[in-house]
C-alpha positions, -999 to 999 in steps of 0.1 A, spaced: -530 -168 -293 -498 -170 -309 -506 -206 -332 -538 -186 -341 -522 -159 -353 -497 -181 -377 -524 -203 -385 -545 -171 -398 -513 -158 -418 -506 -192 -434 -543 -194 -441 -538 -161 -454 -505 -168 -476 -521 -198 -487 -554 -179 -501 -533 -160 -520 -510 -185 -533 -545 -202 -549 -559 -168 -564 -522 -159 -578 -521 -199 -597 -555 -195 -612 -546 -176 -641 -558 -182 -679 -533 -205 -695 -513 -193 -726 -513 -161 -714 -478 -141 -725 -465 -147 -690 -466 -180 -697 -451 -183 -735 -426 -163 -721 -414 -187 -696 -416 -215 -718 -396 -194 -748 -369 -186 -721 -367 -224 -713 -370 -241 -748 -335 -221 -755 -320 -227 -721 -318 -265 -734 -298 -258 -767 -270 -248 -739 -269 -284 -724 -241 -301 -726 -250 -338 -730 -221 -357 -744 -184 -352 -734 -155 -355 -757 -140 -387 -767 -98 -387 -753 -75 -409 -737 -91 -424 -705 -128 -416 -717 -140 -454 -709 -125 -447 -670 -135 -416 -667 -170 -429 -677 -170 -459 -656 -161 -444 -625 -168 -408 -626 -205 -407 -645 -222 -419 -618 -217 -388 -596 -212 -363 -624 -228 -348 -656 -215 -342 -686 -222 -307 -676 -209 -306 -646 -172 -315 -665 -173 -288 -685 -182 -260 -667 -149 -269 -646 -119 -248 -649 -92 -257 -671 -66 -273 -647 -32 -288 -641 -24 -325 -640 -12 -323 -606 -46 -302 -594 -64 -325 -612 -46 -359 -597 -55 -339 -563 -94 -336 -569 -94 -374 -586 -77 -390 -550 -100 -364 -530 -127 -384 -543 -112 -411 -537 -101 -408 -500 -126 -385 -488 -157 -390 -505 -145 -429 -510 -160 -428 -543 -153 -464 -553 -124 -456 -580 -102 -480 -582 -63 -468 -578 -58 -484 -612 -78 -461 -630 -70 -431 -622 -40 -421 -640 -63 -431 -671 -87 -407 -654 -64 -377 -652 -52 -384 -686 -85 -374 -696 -96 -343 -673 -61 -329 -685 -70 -337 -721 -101 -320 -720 -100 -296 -690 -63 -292 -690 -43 -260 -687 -24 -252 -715 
């Protein structure tokens, strides 16, 4: 009794998911969502400024994480940022080679640094 009454309320949920969908396109629902989106992508950061340690910081850190993602980070210190660069390192093993990352902090302090 119990499956039949979940089947009949996800039959239910699922009738009105269908009837909800089938509206006109290009109604002003719609152009709104798509106006709200179009300007969301000026806001994108794509490209990341060019600093000492950019071609380390690309090779190793890119892979993992957007140019957005490095700029919405806080401005930090050298030594916080040394801390989150052997973190990924030693805990998430990203594959970083122990050469690199002083080149690597150079450039999350030159970009993201505290001043």
């Amino acid at each position: 009794m119990k499956y039949l009454k979940l089947k009949i309320i996800g039959l239910f949920s699922l009738g009105a998911c269908y009837i909800f969908s089938c509206s006109e396109p290009g109604k002003k629902a719609d152009n709104i969502v798509a106006a709200a989106s179009l300007q969301n992508l000026s806001s994108v950061v794509t490209e990341l400024p060019i600093a000492p340690g950019f071609k380390s910081f690309q090779n190793n850190c890119l892979t993992c994480h957007s140019a957005r993602y490095i700029q919405m980070q806080p401005d930090l210190s050298a030594k916080t940022w040394l801390a989150l660069v052997t973190k990924m390192q030693k805990s998430f093993e990203a594959p970083v080679p122990d050469s690199s990352v002083n080149e690597i902090v150079q450039y999350l302090v030159a970009i993201k640094g505290k001043s």
